[in-house]
N, C-alpha and C positions, 0 to 999 in steps of 0.2 A: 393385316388389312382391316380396314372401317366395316364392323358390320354392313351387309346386306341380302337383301330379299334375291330368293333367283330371279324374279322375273325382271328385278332392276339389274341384275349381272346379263339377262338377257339383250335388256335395250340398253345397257350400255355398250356391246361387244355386238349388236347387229345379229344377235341369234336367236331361235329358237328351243322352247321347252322340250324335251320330251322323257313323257314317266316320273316328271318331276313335280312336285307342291311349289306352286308360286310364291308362295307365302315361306318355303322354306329357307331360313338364314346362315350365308357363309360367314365364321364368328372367326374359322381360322383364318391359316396362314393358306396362300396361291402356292402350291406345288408343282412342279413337273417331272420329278423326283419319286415314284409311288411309294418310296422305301421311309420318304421324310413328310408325309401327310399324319395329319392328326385330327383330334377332334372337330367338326364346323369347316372344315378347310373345304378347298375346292382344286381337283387333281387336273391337273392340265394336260390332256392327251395326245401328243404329238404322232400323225403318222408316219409312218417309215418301214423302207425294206425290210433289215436287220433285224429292227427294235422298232416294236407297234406297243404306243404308250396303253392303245386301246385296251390288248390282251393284259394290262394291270387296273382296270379301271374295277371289274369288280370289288378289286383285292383293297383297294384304295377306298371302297364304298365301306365293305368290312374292317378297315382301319377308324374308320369313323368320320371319313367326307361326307359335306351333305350334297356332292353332286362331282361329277365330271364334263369337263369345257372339252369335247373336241367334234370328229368330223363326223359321225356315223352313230346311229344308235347303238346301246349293248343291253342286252335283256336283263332285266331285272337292276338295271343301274338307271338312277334319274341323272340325264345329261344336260345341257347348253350344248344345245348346233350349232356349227359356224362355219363358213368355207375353208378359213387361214387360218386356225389357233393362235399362230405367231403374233398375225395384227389382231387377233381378238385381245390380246394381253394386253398388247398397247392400247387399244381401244377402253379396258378395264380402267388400267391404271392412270390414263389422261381422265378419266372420269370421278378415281377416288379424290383426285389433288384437290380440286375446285371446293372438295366438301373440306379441306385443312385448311383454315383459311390463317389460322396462327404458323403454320409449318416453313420454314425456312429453305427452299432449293437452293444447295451451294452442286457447281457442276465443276471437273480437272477434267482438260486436257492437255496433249504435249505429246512428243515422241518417245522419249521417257523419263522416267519417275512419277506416269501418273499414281501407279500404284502407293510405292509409297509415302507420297506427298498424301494424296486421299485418307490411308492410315493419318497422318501426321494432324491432320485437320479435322477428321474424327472423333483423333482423343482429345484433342484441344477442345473441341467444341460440345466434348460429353459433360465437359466440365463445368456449360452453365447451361446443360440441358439434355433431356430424352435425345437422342441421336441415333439414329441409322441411316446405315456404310454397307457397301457390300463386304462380302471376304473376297480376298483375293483379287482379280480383274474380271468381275462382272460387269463389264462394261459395253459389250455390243445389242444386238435387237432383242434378243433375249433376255441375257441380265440384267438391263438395265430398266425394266418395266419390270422386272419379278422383284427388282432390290425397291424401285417407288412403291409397289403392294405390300411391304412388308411395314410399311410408317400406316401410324394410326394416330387417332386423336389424342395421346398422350405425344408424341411425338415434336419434337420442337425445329431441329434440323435432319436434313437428310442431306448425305453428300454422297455425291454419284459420281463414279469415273466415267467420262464418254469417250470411246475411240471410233476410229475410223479406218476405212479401209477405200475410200475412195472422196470426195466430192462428195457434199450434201448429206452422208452417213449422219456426222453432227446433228444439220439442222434437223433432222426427222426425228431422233432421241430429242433434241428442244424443243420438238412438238409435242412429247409425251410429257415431258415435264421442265418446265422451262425454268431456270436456273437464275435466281437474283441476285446470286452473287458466281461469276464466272472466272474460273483461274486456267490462265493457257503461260502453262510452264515452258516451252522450248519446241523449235522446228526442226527435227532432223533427218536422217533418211530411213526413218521406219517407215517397212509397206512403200517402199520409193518404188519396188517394181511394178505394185499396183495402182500406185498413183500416177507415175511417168514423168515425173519433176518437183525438186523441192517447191517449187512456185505451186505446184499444184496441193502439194500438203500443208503450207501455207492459207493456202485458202481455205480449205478444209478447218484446219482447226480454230482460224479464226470466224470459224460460224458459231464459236459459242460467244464471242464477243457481238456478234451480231445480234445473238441472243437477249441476250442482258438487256431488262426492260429501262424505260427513262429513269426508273426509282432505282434501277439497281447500282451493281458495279462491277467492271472489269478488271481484273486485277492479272497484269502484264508482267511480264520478266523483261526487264533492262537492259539488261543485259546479253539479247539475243535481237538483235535487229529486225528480223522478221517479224518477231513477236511484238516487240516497240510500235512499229509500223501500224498495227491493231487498234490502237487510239483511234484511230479516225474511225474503224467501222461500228464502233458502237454508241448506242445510245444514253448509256449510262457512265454514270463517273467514274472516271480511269483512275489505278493506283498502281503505281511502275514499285516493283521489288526488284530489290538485286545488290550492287556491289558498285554500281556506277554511281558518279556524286549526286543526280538530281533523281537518285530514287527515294520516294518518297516513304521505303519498308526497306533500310538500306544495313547491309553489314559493314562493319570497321574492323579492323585491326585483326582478322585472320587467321588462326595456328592451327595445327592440326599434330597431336601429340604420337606418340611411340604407337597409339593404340590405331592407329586412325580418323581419332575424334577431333571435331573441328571445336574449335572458342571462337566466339566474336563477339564485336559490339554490337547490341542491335539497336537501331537512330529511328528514330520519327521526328514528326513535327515539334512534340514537346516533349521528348530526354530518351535519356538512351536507359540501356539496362543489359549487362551483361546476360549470356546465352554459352554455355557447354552440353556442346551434342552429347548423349548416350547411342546413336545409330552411328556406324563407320563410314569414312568418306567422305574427302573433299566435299564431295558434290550435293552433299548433303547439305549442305551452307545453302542452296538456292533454294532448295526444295522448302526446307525450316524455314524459310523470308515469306515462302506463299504461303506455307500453314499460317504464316506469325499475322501475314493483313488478311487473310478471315477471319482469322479469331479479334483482330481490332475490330473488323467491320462488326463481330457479332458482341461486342460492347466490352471484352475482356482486359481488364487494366493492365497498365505495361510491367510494371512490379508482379505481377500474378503470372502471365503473358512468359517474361523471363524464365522464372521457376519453372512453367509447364513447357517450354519445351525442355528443357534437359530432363524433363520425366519421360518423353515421346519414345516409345520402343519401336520394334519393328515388329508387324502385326501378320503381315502374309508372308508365307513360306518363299524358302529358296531365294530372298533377294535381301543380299549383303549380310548373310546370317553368319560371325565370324563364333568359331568353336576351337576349344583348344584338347587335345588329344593328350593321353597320359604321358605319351611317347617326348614330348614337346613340340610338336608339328601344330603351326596354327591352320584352322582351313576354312576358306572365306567361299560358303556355299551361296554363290549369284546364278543359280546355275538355271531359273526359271525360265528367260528368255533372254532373248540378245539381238541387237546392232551395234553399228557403228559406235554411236555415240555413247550408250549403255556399254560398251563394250572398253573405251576411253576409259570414262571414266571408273570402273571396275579397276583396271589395268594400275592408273594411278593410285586407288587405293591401297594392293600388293603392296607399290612402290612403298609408300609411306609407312605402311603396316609391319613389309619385310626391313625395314631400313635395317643396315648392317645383319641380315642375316640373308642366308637363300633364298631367293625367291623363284618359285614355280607354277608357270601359267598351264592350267590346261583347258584348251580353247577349242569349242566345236563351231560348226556352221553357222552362217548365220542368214536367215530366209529371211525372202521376199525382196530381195534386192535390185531385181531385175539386168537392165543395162550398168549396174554399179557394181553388181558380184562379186567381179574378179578385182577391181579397186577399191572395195572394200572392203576385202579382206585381206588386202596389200598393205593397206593404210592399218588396220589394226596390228599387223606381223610387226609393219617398221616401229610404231608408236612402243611394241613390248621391248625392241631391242632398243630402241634409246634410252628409254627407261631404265635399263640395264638387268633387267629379268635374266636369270639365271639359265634356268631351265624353261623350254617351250616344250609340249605336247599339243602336238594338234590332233583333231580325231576326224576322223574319215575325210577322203580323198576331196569329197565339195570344198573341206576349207582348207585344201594345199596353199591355195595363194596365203593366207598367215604364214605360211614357213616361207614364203618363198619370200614377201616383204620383209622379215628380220632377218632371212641369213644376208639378203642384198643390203642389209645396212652395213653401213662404213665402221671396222672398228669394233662390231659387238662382238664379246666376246663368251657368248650363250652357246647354249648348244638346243637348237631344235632336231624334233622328228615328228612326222606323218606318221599316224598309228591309223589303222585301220576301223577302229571302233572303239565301242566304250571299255569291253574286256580285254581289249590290246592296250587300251590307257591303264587300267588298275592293274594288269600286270604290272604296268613298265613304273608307275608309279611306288609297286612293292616293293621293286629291284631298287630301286635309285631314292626313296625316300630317305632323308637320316632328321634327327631331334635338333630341333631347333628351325628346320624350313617355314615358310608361310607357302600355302597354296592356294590358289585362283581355280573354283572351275563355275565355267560360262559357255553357254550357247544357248541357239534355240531351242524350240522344246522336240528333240530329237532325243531323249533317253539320258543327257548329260546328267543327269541326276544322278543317274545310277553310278557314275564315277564317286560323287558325295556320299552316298548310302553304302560305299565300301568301304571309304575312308571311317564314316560311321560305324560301322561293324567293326571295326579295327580299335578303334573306340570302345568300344562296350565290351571288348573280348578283354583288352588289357589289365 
């Protein structure tokens, strides 16, 4: 964060001193974290049943904060009062931007691949400048003002993942920091149960299109109708990516090898320039077309452009992370979260990845689905068995319907089972693994990891 005086951390967040030097300057980093405060920093006190940030704030003072933000005074610590901590943060961080005035907001949203598109557009864009990114999906009321505090005057880009979980979510995070260049990768039924229809997550995420000031621009997926449809709400010049002919950030010619990696041509206005993925998956082709028009919008030439994505790795944990085991078992750890569509496409990359060898999904729940649950996980079971997926593991009884979609396919000749949990998977997984398999494991974030982290041990043991 930009240096500042308390008493300006005060009037920008609507609070009050107390026990504190006006005159004393936060030089660090905004924590909410007491274990990750440092020198100059300022510890963000959240209250709560459980976990009271308050009961660390001395501790946070003794680490070498010059003050803690929260709700109640603590003896012998100089705080910032405030009624909401949460909107104090935003209130902070709508306040440092104004002072970056060289700083670039790029903003992703979509139902998935914000996360690793956001990586993808990160490393591209460290490469003609200071850039901060969250890790991982810092992306809702929280993260996403703690990840704008962390850009300073050295800083040139900041790119921020925004989600949502309802109507309007968006536009509040574009109130904290409003994004001049805006990417809404795809609409699908994540969070359908909290929204109550695609039409209504549609709307939602086309509020960062909304966003995007007259100077900016909105950079659309083509190739998803809904998302197309988004030209009209914004104010700024539109740039369609995708695979369709009149995109303007367009792929050609398609492959995707032994490994799962895609090649294509990648087309603009004026030439093409080949493009070989290093990240796995099909689907990764759409995601690299939005990295590829920010980084044109941020002035990066297309020969240079070419080269840096096939350098593009995968940056946050647990999504499409493929490992190979001494045994010969490959195993493609997506296991961080999951729908529908996340779910899809996961599912085809097995396909591609396992070509000519076994392939074995193991497939947990997947939330928030509402009225769509039981057909949604109908649709992901039938999609594994057309596919011709070998082996199904599904894990706990919520996502029965996935067995119940593949065995009702016509002709597959898989074998599924409902395993009760994650340790009923790694058993059955011990029994029936042989060298040479590829594995799939995915779900929401209900423990499915711990399926990957035995496989992992199994790994390091050998």
């Amino acid at each position: 964060m930009i240096k500042m005086r308390l008493d300006e951390v005060a009037a920008a967040v609507g609070g009050r001193l107390a026990g504190a030097d006006p005159a004393a300057e936060v030089t660090g980093a905004v924590e909410y974290d007491s274990r990750k405060v440092g020198p100059g920093g300022l510890f963000v006190a959240f209250p709560g049943e459980k976990v009271d940030g308050h009961d660390y704030a001395a501790g946070a003072v003794a680490a070498g904060a010059t003050a803690v933000l929260g709700t109640r005074p603590v003896e012998g610590v100089p705080m910032v009062l405030v009624d909401d901590p949460l909107a104090a943060l935003a209130g902070l961080a709508r306040a440092v931007l104004p002072q970056l005035p060289d700083l670039c907001v790029i903003g992703l949203t979509g139902s998935s691949g914000k996360t690793t598109t956001k990586d993808m557009v990160a490393q591209l864009a460290a490469k003609l400048g200071p850039t901060v990114a969250p890790p991982g999906s810092l992306n809702n009321e929280l993260g996403f003002p703690y990840t704008v505090l962390k850009a300073d005057e050295q800083t040139r880009y900041l790119v921020l993942e925004m989600g949502a979980r309802g109507v309007g979510h968006i536009s509040h995070l574009a109130g904290i920091a409003r994004p001049r260049v805006g990417v809404v990768l795809n609409v699908g039924t994540s969070h359908i149960g909290e929204f109550g229809s695609v039409d209504n997550i549609a709307t939602a995420k086309g509020e960062l299109a909304e966003a995007v000031p007259v100077d900016g621009v909105a950079i659309l997926n083509a190739d998803d109708e809904r998302v197309r449809k988004m030209a009209v709400r914004t104010r700024g010049r539109v740039v369609l990516v995708g695979e369709a002919p009149d995109a303007d950030v367009r792929a050609d010619d398609v492959t995707v090898d032994a490994h799962g990696l895609a090649s294509y041509t990648l087309r603009v206005a004026r030439g093409s320039v080949p493009v070989r993925l290093r990240v796995p998956g099909r689907h990764q082709v759409g995601n690299s077309l939005a990295a590829a028009a920010v980084a044109r919008e941020l002035g990066m030439p297309l020969r240079e452009l070419g080269e840096a994505l096939g350098e593009v790795e995968l940056r946050s944990a647990r999504r499409m992370d493929v490992f190979e085991r001494p045994d010969g078992v490959t195993v493609i750890d997506d296991s961080y979260n999951a729908n529908p569509a996340s779910m899809a496409a996961a599912l085809r990359a097995l396909a591609a990845i396992g070509a000519g060898r076994r392939t074995v999904a193991v497939l947990g729940y997947m939330a928030e689905l509402g009225g769509f649950e039981r057909s949604g996980h109908e649709e992901v079971g039938r999609l594994a068995a057309a596919l011709g997926v070998d082996r199904l593991f599904v894990v706990g009884e919520a996502a029965g319907p996935i067995h119940d979609g593949a065995t009702a396919h016509p002709g597959w000749e898989g074998r599924s089972v409902v395993l009760g949990d994650q340790e009923a998977a790694i058993d059955a997984l011990r029994a029936d693994l042989r060298p040479g398999d590829v594995v799939l494991v995915k779900g929401s974030r209900y423990r499915t990891w711990d399926v990957v982290d035995a496989l992992r041990e199994r790994e390091s043991a050998a």
